[in-house]
C-alpha positions as CSV (number, residue, x, y, z in Angstrom):
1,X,18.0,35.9,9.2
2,X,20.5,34.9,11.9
3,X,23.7,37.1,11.9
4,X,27.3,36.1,12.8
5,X,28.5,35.3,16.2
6,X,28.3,39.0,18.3
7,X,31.8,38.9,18.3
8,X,32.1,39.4,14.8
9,X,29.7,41.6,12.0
10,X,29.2,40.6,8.5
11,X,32.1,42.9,7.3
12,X,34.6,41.2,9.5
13,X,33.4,37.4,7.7
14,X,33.7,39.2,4.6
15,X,37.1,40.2,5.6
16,X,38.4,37.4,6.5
17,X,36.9,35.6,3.4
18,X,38.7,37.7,1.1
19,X,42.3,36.9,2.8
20,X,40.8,33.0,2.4
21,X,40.6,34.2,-1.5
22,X,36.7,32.6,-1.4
23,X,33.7,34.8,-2.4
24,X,31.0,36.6,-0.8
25,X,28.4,33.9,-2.3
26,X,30.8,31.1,-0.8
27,X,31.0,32.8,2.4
28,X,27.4,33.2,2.7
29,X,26.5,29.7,1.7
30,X,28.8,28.2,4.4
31,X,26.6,30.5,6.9
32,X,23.4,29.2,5.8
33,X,24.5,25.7,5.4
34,X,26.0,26.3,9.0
35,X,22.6,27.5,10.5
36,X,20.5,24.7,8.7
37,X,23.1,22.3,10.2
């Protein structure tokens, strides 16, 4: 499974998602649907 940009580790997406008020799930989904892209 591919991980973020090197610039930036899961925690940090996860970070930023929770000041975006979205959700883990929705965060990952985005990255998946981002990778298939």
């Amino acid at each position: 499974m591919a991980g973020p940009p090197s610039s930036m580790t899961w925690a940090d997406l996860f970070a930023r998602a929770a000041d975006y008020d979205v959700d883990e799930e929705t965060v990952a989904d985005a990255l998946q649907e981002h990778r298939d892209a």
